[in-house]
VOTIDO-880949 format. One record per residue (C-alpha): x, y, z; residue number from 0. Coordinates in pm, 1 decimal. Example, Ala and Ser with C-alpha at 12.3 -4.5 7.8 and 13.67 -1.06 7.14 Angstrom:
REM residues 2
(site (1230.0,-450.0,780.0),0)
(site (1367.0,-106.0,714.0),1)
***
This chain:
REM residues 391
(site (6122.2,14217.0,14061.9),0)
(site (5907.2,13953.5,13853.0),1)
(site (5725.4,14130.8,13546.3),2)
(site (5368.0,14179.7,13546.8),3)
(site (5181.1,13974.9,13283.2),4)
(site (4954.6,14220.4,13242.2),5)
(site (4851.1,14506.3,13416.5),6)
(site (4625.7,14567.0,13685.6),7)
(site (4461.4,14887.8,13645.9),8)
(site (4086.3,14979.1,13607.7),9)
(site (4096.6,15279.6,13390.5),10)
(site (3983.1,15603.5,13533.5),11)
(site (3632.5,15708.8,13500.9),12)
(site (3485.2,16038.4,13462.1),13)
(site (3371.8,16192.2,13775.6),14)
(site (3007.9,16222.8,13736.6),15)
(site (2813.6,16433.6,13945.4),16)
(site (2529.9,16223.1,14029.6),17)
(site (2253.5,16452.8,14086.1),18)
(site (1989.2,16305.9,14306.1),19)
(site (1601.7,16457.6,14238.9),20)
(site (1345.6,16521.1,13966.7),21)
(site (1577.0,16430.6,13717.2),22)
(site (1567.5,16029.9,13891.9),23)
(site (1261.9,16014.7,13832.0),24)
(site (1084.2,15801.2,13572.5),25)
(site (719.3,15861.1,13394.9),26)
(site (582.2,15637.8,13611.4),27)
(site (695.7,15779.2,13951.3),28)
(site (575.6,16114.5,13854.1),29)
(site (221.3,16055.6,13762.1),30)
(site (207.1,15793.1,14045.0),31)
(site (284.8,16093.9,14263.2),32)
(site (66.4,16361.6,14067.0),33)
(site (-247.5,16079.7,14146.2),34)
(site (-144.1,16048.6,14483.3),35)
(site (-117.4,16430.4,14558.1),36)
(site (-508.4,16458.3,14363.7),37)
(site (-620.0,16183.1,14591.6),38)
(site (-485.1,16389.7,14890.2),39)
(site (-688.5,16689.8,14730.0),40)
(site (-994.1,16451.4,14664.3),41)
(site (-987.5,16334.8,15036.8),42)
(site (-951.9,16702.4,15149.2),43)
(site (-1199.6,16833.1,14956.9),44)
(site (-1456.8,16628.7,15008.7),45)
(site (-1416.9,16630.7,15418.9),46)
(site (-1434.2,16979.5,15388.0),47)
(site (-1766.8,16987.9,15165.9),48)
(site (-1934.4,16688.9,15359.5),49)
(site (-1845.7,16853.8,15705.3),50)
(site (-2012.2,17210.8,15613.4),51)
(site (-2328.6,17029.3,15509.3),52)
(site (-2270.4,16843.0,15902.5),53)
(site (-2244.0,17198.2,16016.2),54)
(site (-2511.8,17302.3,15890.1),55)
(site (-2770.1,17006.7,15951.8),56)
(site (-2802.4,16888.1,15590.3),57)
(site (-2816.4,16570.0,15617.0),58)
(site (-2801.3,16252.1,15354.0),59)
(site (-2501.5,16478.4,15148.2),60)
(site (-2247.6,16182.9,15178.3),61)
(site (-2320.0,16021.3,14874.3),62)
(site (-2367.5,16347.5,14639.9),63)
(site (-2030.4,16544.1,14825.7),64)
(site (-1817.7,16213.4,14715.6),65)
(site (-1942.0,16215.5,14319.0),66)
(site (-1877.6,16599.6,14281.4),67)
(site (-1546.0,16608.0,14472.7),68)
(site (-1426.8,16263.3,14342.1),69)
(site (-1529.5,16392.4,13944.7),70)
(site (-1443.8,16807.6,14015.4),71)
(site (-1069.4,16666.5,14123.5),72)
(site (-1021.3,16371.0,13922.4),73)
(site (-1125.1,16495.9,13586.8),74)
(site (-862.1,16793.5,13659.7),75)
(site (-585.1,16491.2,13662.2),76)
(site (-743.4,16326.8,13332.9),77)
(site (-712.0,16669.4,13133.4),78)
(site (-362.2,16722.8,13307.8),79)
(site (-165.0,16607.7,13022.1),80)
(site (-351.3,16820.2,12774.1),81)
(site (-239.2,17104.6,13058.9),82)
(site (110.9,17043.8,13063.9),83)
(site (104.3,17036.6,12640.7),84)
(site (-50.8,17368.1,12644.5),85)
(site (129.3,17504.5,12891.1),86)
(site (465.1,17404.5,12687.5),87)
(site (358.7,17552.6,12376.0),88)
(site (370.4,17909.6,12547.9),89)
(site (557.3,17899.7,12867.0),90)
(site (895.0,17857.0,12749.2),91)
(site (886.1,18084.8,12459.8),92)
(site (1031.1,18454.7,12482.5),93)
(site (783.6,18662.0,12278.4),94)
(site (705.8,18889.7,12502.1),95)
(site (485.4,18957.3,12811.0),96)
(site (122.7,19032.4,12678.6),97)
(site (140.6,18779.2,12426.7),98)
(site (164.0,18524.2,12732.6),99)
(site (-42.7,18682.8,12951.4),100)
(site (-321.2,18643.1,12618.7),101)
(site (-228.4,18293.3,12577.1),102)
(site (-193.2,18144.2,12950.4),103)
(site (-593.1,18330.3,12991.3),104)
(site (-691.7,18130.0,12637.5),105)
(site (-550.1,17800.5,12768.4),106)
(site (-733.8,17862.5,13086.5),107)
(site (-1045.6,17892.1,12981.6),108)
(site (-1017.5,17668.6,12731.7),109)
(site (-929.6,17428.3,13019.7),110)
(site (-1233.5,17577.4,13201.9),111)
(site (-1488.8,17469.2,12927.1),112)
(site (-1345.2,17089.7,12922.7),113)
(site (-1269.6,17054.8,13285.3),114)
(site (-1698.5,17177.3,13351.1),115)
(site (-1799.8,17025.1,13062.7),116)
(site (-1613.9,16662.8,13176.6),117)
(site (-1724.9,16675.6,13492.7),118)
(site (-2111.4,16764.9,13397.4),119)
(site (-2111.7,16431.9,13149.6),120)
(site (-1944.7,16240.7,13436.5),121)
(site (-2221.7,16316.1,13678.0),122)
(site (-2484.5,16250.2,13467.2),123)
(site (-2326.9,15916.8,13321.8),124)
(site (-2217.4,15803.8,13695.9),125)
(site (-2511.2,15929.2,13946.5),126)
(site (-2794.4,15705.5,13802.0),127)
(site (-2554.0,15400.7,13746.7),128)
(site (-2476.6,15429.8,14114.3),129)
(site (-2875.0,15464.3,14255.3),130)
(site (-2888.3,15806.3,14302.8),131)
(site (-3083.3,15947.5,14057.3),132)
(site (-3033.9,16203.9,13764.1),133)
(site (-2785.3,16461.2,13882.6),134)
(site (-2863.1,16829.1,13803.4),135)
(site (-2580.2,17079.6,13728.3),136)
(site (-2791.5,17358.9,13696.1),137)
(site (-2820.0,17604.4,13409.3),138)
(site (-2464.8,17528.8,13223.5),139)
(site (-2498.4,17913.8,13022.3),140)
(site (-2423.9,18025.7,13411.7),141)
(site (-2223.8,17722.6,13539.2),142)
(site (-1949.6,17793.4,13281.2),143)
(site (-1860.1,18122.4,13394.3),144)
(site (-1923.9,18041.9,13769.3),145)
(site (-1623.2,17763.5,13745.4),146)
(site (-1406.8,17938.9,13542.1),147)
(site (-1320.3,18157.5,13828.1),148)
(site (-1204.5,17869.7,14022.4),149)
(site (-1079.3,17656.8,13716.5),150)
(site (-869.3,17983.5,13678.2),151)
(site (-710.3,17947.7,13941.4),152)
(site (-623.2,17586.3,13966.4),153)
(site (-462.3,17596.6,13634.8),154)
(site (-237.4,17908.4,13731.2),155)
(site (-116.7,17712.5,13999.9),156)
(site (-50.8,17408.3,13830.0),157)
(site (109.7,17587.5,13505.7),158)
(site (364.4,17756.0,13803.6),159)
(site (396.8,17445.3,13982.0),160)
(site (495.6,17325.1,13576.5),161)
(site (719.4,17589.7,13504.2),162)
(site (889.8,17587.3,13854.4),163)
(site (934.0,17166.6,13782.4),164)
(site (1099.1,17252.8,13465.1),165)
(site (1316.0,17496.1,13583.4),166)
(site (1510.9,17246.0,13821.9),167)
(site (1496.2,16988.9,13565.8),168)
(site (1669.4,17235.9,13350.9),169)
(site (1900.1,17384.1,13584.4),170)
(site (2016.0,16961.8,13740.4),171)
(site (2080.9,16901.4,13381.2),172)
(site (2299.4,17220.9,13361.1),173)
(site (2472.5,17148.5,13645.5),174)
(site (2505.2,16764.9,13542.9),175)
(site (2662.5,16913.8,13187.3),176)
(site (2886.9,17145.0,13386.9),177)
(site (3018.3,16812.0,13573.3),178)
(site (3070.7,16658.6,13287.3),179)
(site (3258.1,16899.8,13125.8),180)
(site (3461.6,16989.6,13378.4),181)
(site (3579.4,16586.3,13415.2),182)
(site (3659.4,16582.2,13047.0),183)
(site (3877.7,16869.5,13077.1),184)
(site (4060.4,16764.0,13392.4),185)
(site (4086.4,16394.1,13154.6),186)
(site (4298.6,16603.3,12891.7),187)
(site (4459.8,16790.4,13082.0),188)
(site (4611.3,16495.6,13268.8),189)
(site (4626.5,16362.7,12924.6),190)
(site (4869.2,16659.1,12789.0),191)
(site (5093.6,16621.0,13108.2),192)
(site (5105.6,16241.1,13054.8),193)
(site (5203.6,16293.9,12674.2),194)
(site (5426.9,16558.0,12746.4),195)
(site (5638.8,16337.1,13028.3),196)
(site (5672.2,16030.5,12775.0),197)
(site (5907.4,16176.2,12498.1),198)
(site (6118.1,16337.6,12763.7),199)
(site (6231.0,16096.0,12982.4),200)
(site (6304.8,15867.7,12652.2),201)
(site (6515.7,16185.5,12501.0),202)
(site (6701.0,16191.3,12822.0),203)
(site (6818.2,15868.0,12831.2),204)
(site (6890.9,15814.7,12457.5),205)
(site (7111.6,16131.6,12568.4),206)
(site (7243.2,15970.1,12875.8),207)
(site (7295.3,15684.0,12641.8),208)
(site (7485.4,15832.1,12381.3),209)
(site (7779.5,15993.7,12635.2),210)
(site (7880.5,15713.8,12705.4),211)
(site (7853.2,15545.9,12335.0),212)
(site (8237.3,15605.0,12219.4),213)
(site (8365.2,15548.5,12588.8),214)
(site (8226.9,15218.8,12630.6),215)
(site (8078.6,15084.7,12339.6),216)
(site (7963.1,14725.6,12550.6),217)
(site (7810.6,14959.3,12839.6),218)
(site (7621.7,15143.9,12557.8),219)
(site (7480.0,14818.5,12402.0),220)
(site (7387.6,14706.1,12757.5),221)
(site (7215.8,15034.0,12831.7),222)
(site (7010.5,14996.8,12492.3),223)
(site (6923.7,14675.4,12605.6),224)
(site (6803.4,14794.9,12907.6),225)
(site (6601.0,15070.4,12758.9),226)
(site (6436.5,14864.3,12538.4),227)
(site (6301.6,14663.5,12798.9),228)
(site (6211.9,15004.4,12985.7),229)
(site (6036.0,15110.5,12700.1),230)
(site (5807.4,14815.5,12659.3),231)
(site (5709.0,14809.0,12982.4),232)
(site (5627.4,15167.5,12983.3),233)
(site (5427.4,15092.3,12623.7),234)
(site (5234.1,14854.5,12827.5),235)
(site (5092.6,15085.3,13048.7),236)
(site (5067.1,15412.6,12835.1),237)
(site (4726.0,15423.2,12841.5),238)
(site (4704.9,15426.9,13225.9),239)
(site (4690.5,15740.5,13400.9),240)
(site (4750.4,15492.5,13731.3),241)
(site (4966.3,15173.6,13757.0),242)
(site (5077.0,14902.5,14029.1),243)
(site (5352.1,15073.2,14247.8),244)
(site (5528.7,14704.6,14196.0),245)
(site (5508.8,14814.0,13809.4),246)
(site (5659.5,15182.4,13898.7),247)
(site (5886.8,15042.1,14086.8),248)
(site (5999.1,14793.2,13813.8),249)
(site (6028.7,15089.4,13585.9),250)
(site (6232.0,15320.2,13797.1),251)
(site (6471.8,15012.8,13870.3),252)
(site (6576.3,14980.2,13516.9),253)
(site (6617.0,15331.5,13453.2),254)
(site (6848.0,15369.4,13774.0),255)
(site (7002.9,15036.4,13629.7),256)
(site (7110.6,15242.0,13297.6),257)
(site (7230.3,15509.2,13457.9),258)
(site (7456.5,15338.5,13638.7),259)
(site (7599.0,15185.4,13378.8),260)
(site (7719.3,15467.1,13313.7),261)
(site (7812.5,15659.3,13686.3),262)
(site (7892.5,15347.0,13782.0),263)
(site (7981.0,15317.7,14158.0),264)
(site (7945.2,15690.9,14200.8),265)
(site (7581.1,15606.6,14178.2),266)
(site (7408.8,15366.4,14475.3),267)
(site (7018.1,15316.7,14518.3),268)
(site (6866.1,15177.8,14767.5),269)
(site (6485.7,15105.9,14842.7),270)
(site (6251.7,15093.7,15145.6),271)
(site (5887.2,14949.4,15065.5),272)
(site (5637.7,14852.2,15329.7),273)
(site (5519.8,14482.9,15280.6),274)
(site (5169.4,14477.7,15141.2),275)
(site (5148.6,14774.7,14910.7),276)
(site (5264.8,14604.2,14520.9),277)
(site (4921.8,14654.2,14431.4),278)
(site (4858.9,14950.3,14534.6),279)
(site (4818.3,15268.7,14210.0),280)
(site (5045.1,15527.3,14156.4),281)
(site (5082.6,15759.7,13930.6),282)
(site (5237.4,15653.7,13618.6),283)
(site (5611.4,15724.6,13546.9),284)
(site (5650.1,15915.0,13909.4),285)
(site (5918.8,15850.4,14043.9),286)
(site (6118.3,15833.3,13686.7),287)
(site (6160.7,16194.6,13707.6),288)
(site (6225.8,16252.2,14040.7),289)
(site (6530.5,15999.7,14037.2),290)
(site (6641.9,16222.8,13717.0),291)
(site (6573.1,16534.6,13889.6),292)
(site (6891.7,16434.0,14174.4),293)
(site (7081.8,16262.9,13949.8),294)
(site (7055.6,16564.1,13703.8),295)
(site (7135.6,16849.4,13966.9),296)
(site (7244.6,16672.9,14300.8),297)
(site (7525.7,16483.8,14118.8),298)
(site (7841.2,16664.7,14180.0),299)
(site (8127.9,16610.1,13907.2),300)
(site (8381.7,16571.0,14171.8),301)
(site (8328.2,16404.6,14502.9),302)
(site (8180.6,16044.4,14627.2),303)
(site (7893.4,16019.3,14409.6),304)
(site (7582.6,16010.7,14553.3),305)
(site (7283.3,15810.3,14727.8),306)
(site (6933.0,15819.9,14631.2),307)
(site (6669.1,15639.0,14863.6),308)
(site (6327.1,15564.7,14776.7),309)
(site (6100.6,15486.6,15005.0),310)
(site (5745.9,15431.5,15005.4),311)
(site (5477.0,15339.6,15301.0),312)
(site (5132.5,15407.3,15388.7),313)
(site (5021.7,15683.1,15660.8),314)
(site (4662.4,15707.4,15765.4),315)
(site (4449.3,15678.5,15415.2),316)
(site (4737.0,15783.0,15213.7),317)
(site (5071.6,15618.6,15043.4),318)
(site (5367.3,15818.5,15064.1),319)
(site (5639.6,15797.1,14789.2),320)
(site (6003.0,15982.8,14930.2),321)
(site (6277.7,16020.7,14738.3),322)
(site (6615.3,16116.7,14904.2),323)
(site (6940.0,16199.6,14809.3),324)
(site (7275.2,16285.2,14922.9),325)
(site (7348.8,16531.3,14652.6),326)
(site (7452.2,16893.9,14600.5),327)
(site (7130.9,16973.5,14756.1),328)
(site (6884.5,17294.2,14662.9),329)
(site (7066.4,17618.6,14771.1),330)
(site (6845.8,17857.3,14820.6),331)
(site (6629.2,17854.6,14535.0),332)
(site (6216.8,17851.1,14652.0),333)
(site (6012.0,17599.4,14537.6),334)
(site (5882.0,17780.9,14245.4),335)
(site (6253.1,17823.1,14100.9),336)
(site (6320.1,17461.5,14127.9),337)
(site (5986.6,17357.2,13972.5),338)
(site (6031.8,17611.8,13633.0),339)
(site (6397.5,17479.9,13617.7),340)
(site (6237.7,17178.1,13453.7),341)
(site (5960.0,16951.7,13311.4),342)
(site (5994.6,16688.7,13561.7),343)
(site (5869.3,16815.5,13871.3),344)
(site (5582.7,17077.6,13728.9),345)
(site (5486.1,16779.9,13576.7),346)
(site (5470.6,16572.8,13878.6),347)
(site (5268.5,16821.1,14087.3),348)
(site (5003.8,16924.8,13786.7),349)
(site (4894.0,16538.6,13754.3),350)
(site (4886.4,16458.9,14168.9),351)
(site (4690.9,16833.6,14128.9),352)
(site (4480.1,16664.1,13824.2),353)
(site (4460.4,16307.4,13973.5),354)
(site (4370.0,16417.0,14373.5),355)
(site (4259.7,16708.0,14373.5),356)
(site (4308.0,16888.3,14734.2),357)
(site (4373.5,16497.8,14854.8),358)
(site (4726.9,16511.7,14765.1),359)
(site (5090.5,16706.6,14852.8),360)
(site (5377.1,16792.5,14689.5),361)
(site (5719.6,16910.4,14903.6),362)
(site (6062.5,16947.2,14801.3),363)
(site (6320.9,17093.2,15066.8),364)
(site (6699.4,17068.2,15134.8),365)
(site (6792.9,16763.9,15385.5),366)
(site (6932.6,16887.7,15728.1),367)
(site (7235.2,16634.4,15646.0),368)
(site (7258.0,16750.9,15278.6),369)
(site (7113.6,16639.2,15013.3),370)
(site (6729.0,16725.0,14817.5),371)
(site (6423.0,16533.5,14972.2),372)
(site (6056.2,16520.6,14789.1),373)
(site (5813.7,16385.6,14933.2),374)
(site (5446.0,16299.7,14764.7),375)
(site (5135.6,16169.1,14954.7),376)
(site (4793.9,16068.6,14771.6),377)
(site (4495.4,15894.7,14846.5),378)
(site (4594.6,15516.9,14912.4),379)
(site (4354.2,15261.8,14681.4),380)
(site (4446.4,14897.8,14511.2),381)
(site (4417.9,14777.4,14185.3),382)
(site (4083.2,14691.6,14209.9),383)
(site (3972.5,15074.8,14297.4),384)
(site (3951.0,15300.4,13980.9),385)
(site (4070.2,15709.8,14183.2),386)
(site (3840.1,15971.6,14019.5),387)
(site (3961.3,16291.9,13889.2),388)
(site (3911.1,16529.6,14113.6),389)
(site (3622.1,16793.0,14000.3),390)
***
């Protein structure tokens, strides 16, 4: 198979929960909806003012139930940042209960004073300007205590509405964190696995190598050859949790080619690929050590050797990888014996379990003819698609 020039992976990126809501939202968008919501109030407000006076046969109140209603709400939405600062300063502090309840009644009528005392100068400044004539508040030694009672109100309800905003904010960005966290820890996890599969498959061929280095001294020179070239193209693509399957492929080809150097024709491979999948990703270095894993216990000292198949093809949204073999089989170990009798395979199933999440599946069972099959299926995607970790 042709060698890549360079590999075709986009790295994996961490699965960020995206959460959609408050915490989308920009400066802008909020006080554009804050003004809209006031206008809503203003609109309200003032129907419900200018229709009592209908009610009641007052007539020529248009002009006078607009200024009060449009100044009363609007004014509230001027002072609203002041509010919010306020609020802020107290709200989220834990010093106990009557020291809030004393400062959210402070705030509030401090609130009060500016919220009367705004709308009183904007009467007077806008009535005249507009034809109507000077405007007349009444006594403001009475109308301060007369609005507080309302302005009391309002500004509980807005502080809650506030403190309730705040709370999702806080508890998105909590959640968001969580995400977060939890991607970085499946990342080095998959890591560890990845690190830990890397210095054992090399050990076990410099192993495999050196049997055979006072036997055949030409087939051992070969084999380092070959391993060498293994070993750079396995360099290449370290840092890739996923590769090509052409790549994987290429890989487990010249392992099987140095190991049968030295079992020579008591070792035959052959392969079954469906056109169309080279580019697919794979796991990196899986099907290294499930080619080891028969050759290590399916390979009987005396007899004909043994076949391994590998075979790989797509079924609904998934690729499946099978690896065969005509070896010594299982007996009647369960699968938890078989994976603990090794690295290789409880390797193998933590990263699909890292990588796919509930997407993937890992079986390993004796063949009805003889022989160990294992069979892995994961979420098919090309080159061009980066698989997220599953969270």
């Amino acid at each position: 198979m042709p060698e890549e020039t360079t590999p075709a992976h986009v790295p994996l990126k961490p699965a960020k929960a995206k959460q959609a809501g408050l915490l989308e939202f920009s400066r802008a968008q909020i006080w554009g909806t804050l003004f809209l919501l006031y206008s809503l109030i203003f609109v309200l407000d003032f129907l419900y003012r200018y229709l009592d006076d209908l009610s009641r046969q007052r007539s020529a109140t248009f002009g006078v139930r607009f200024l009060e209603e449009f100044t009363g709400v609007f004014t509230v939405y001027l002072l609203l940042p002041l509010i919010l600062r306020m609020a802020k300063s107290y709200l989220f502090q834990h010093k106990g209960w009557i020291r809030f309840v004393c400062l959210h009644i402070a705030s509030a009528v401090a609130f009060s004073f500016l919220h009367t005392s705004l709308m009183a100068l904007t009467r007077w400044i806008i009535s005249p300007l507009v034809g109507m004539g000077d405007y007349s508040y009444g006594i403001m030694l009475y109308r301060y205590p007369m609005e507080l009672s309302n302005d009391f109100i309002g500004y509980t309800v807005t502080v809650l509405a506030y403190y309730l905003f705040k709370r999702m904010q806080l508890a998105q960005a909590q959640q968001l964190a969580a995400a977060e966290l939890q991607t970085k820890l499946a990342q080095a996890q998959l890591e560890n696995l990845r690190l830990q599969l890397q210095p054992h498959f090399l050990f076990n061929t410099l192993n495999t190598i050196s049997s055979v280095m006072y036997e055949d001294v030409r087939a051992a020179d070969a084999m380092i050859a070959q391993l060498s070239d293994l070993l750079r193209l396995t360099l290449r693509t370290a840092s890739s949790h996923e590769i090509l399957l052409s790549q994987e492929l290429q890989i487990t080809r010249l392992y099987l080619e140095i190991m049968q150097k030295r079992f020579e024709d008591k070792l035959r491979v052959t392969y079954s690929v469906d056109p169309g999948l080279e580019n697919s990703l794979v796991p990196q270095l899986i099907l290294q050590p499930l080619v080891e894993n028969s050759l290590r216990h399916g390979l009987k000292e005396i007899g004909p050797g043994i076949d391994i198949s590998i075979g790989v093809h797509r079924e609904n949204g998934s690729l499946v990888l099978l690896v065969t073999d005509t070896g010594a089989g299982l007996g009647q170990q369960n699968t938890d014996a078989i994976l603990n009798r090794g690295l290789g395979l409880a390797n193998i199933r933590g990263r699909l379990e890292q990588l796919y999440g509930a997407g993937q599946a890992f079986s390993i069972a004796n063949r009805v003819t003889g022989g160990a099959e294992v069979r892995l299926r994961f979420p098919f995607h090309l080159a061009e698609q980066a698989a997220p970790i599953a969270g």
